[in-house]
Rosetta silent file (secondary structure, phi, psi, omega in degrees, C-alpha in Angstrom):
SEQUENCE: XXXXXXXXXXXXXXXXXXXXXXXXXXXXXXXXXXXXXXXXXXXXXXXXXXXXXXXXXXXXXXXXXXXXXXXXXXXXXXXXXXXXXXXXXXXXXXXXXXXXXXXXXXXXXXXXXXXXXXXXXXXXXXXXXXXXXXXXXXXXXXXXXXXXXXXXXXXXXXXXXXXXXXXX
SCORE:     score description
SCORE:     0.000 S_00000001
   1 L     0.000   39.174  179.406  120.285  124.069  206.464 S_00000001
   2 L   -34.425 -169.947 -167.780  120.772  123.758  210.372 S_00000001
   3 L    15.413  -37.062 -175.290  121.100  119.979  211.176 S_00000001
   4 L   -65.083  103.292 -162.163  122.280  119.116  207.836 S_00000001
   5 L   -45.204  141.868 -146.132  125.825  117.633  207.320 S_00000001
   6 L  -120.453  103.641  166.199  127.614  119.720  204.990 S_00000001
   7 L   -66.455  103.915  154.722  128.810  117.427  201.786 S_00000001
   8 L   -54.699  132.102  179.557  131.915  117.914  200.157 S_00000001
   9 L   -35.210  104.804  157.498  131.725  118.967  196.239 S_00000001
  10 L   -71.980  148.917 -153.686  132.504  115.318  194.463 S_00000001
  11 L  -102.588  131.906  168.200  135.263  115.304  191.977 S_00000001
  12 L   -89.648  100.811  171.852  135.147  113.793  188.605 S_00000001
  13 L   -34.597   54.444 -156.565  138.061  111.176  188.630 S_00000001
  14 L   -60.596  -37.549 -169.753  139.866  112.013  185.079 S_00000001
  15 L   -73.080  -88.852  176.169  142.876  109.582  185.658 S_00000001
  16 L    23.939  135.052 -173.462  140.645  106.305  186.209 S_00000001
  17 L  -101.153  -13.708  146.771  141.174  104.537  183.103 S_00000001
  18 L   -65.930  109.623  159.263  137.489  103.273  183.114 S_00000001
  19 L   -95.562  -12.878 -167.339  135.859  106.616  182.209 S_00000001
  20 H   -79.110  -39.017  159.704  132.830  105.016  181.941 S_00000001
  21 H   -45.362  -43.815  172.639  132.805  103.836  185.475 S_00000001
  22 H   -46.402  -61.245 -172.400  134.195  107.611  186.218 S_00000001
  23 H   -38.840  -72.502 -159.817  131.570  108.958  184.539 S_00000001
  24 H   -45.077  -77.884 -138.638  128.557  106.853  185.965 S_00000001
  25 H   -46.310  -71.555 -169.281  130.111  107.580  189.740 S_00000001
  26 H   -42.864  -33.417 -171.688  130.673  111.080  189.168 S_00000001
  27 H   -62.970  -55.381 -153.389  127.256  111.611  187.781 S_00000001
  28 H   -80.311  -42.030 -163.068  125.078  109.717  190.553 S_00000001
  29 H   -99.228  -36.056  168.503  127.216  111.884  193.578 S_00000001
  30 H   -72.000  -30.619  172.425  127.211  115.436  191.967 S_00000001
  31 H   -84.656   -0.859  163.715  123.652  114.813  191.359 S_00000001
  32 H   -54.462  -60.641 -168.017  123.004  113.344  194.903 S_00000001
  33 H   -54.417  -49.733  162.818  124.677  116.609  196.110 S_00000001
  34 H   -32.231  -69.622 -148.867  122.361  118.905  193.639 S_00000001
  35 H   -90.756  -10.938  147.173  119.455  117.675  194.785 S_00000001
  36 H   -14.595  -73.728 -166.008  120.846  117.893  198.607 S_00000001
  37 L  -113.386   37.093  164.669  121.471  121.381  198.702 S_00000001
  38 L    38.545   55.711 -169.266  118.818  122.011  196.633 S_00000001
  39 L   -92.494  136.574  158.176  120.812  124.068  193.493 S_00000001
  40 L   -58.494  131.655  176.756  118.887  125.704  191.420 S_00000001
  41 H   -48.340  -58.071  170.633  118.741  124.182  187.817 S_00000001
  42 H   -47.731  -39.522  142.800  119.943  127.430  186.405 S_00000001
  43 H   -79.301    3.059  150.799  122.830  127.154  188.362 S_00000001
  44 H   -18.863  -45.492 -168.405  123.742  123.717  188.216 S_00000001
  45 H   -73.613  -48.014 -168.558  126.435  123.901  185.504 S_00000001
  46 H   -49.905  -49.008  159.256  128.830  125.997  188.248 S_00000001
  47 H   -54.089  -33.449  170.889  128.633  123.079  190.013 S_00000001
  48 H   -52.465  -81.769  176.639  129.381  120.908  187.788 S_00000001
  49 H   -18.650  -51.643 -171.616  131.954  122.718  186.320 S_00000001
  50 H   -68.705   -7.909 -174.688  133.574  123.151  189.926 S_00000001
  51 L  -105.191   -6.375  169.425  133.863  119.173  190.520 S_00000001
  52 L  -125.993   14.474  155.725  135.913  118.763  187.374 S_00000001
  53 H    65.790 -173.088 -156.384  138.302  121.256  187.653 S_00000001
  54 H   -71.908  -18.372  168.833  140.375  122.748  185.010 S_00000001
  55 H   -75.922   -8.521 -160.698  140.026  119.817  182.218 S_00000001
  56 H   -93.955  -29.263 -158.261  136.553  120.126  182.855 S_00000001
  57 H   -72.940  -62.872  177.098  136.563  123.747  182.557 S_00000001
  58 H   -62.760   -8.064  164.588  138.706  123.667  178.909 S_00000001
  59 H   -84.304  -30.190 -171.621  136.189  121.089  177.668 S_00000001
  60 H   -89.248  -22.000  155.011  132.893  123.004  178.501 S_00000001
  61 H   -58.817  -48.075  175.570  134.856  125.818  176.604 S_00000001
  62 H   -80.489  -15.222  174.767  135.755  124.302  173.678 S_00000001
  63 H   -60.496  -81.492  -80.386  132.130  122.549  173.353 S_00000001
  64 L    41.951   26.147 -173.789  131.214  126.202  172.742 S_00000001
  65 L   -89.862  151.469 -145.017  127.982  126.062  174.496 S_00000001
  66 L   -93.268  160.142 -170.208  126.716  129.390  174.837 S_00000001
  67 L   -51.636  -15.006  170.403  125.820  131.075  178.750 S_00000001
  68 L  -110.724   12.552  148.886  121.905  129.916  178.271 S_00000001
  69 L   -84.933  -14.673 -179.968  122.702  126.747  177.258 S_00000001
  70 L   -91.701   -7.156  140.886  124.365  126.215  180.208 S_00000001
  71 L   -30.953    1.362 -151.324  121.370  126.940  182.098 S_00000001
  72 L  -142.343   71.678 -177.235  120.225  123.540  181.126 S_00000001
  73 L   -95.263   27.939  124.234  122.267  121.042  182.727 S_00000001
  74 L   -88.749    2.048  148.506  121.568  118.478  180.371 S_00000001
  75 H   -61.152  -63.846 -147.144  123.564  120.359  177.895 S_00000001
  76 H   -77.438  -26.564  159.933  126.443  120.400  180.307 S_00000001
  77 H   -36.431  -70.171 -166.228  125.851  116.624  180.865 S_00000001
  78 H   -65.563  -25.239  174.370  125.980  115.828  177.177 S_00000001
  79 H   -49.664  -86.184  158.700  129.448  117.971  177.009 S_00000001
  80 H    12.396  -96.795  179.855  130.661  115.481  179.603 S_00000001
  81 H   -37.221  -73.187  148.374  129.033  112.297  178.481 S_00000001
  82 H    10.014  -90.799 -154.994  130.188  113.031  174.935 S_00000001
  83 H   -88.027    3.793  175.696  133.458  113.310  175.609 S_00000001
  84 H   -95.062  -63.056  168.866  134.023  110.569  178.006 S_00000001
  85 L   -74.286  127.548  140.435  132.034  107.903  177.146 S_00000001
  86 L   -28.566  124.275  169.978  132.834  105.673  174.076 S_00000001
  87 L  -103.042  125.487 -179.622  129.646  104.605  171.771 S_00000001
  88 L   -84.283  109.463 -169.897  130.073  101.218  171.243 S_00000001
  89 L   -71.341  146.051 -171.494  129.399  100.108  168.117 S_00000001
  90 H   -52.951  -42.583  168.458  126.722   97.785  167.969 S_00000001
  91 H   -73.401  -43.194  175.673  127.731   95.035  165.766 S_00000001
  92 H   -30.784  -81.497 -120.801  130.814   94.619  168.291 S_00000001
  93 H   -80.907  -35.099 -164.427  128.704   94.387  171.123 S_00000001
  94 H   -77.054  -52.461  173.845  125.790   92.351  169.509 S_00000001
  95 H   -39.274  -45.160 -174.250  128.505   89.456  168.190 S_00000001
  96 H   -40.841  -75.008  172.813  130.237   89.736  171.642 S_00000001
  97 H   -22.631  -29.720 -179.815  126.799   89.045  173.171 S_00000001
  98 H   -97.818    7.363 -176.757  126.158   85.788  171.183 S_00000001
  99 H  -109.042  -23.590  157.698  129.633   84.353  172.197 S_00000001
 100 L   -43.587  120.454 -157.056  128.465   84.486  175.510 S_00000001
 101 L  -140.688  140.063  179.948  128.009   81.102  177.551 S_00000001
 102 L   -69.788  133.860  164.375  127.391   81.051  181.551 S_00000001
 103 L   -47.363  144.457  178.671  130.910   80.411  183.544 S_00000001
 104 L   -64.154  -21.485  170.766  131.544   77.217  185.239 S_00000001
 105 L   -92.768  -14.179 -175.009  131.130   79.130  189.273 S_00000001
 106 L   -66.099  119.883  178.498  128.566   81.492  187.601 S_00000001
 107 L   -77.499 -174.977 -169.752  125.350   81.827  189.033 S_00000001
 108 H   -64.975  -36.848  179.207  122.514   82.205  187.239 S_00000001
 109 H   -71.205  -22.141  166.785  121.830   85.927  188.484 S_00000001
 110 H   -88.517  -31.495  179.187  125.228   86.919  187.578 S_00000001
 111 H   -57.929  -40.353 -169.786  125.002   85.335  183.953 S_00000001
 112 H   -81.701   -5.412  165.682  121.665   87.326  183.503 S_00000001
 113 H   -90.844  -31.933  155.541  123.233   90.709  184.614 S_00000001
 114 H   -72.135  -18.970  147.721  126.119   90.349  182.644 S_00000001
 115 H   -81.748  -42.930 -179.401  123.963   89.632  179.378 S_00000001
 116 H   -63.899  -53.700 -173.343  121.379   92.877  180.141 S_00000001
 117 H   -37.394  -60.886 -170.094  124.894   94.810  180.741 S_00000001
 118 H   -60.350  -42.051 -158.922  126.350   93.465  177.427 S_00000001
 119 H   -90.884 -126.585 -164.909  122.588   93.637  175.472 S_00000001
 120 H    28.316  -36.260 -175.330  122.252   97.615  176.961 S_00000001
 121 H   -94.102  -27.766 -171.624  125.112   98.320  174.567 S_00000001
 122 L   -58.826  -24.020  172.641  123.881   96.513  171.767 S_00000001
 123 L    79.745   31.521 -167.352  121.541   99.014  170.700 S_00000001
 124 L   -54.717  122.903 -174.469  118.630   96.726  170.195 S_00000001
 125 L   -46.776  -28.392 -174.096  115.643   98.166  168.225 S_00000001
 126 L  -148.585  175.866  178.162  112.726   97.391  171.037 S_00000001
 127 H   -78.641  -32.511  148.997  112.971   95.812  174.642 S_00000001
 128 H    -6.523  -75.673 -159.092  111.350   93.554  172.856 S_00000001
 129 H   -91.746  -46.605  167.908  114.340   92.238  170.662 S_00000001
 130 H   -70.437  -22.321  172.751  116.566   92.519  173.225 S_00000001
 131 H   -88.066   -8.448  165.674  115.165   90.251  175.921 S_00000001
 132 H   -77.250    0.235 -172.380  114.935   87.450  172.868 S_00000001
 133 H   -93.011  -59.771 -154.505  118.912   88.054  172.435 S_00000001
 134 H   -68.283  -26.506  178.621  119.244   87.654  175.992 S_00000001
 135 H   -98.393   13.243  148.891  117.051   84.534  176.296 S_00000001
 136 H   -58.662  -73.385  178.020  118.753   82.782  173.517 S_00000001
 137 H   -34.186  -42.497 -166.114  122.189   83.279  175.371 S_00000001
 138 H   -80.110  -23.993 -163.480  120.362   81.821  178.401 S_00000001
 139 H   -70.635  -42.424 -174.264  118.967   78.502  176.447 S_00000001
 140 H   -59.145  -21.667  179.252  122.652   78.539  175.075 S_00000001
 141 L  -113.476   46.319  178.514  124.326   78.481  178.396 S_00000001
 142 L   -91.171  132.053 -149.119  122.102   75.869  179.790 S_00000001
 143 L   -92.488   -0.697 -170.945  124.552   73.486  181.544 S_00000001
 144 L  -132.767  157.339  173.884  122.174   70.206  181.217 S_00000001
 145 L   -99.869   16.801  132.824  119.909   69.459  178.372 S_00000001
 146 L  -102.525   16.739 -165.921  117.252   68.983  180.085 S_00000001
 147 L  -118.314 -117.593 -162.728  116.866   72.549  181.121 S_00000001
 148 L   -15.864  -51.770 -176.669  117.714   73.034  177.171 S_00000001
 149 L   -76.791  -18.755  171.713  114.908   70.945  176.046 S_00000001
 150 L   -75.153  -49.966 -158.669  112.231   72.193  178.491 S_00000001
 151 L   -77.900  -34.054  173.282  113.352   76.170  177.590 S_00000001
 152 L   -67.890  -27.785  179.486  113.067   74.823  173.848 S_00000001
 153 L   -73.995    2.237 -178.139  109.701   73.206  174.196 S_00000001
 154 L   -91.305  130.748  176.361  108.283   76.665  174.701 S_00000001
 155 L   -77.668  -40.704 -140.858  107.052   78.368  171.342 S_00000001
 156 L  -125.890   53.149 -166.632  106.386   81.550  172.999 S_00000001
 157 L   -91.866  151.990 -174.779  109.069   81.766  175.849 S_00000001
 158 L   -82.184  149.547  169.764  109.596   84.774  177.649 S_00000001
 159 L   -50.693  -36.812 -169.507  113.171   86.188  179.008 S_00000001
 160 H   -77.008  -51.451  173.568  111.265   85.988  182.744 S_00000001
 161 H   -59.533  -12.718 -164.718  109.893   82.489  181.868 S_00000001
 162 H  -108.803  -18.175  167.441  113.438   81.092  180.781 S_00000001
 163 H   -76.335  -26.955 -171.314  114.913   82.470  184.138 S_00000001
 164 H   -82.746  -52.984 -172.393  112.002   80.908  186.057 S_00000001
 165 H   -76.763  -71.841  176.672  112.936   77.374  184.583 S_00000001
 166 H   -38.646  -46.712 -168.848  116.664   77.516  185.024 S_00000001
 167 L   -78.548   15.759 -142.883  116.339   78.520  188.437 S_00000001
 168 L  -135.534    0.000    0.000  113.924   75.677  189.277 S_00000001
């Protein structure tokens, strides 16, 4: 791998009191580094395993997954993920979601990333049903009513169509 800078092994950040934020980060840079140095799939999990150190090591034990499951490193993922990440229950997340209303400095593109963030958790049955959550929220945080009454005069409006009006 002549010319090629030689990447230190990224660490999964256990103290961080956001694990989910841990998680994501850790994920996206050991698997930058995988596909870097080209690791074999079969041999994936040693990396992993080597970037989280010794809690990482007594958790991929106690999952019990057996030496050809770990051949698979979305098994060793799902150990991980599992035990890190929180599942949010749904009714939380979907009530949260309807108490949402856009901030008084917020622009529009941050109100509509912070409802897909919040609706991501909700666990919506189709993409469908979820961009009709999200384009409720937006008629709801509409700061003039005439913006409300235009996004209402549409029978069939779209999430993309209700962003297209607000921003206009």
């Amino acid at each position: 791998m002549a010319g090629i800078p030689q990447i230190p092994l990224p660490y999964l950040d256990w103290d961080n009191p956001n694990k989910q934020k841990a998680f994501d980060e850790w994920n996206d840079f050991i698997s930058s580094y995988l596909t870097i140095n080209k690791i074999a799939k079969a041999e994936m999990w040693n990396y992993i395993l080597l970037s989280t150190g010794p809690k990482g090591r007594d958790l991929l034990l106690a999952s019990g997954i057996s030496e050809e499951g770990k051949k698979d490193p979305e098994n060793v993922w799902a150990v991980f993920k599992n035990h890190l990440i929180e599942k949010p229950n749904k009714w939380v997340q979907r009530i949260e979601l309807q108490s949402y209303i856009r901030k008084e400095n917020e622009t529009l593109e941050e109100f509509v990333l912070r409802l897909k963030t919040k609706a991501d958790k909700c666990n919506f049955s189709t993409t469908v049903v979820k961009e009709e959550r999200i384009t409720e929220q937006i008629i709801k945080g509409c700061r003039y009513q005439e913006e409300k009454k235009k996004l209402l005069g549409k029978t069939d409006l779209t999430m993309a169509q209700a962003i297209e009006i607000v921003k206009n």
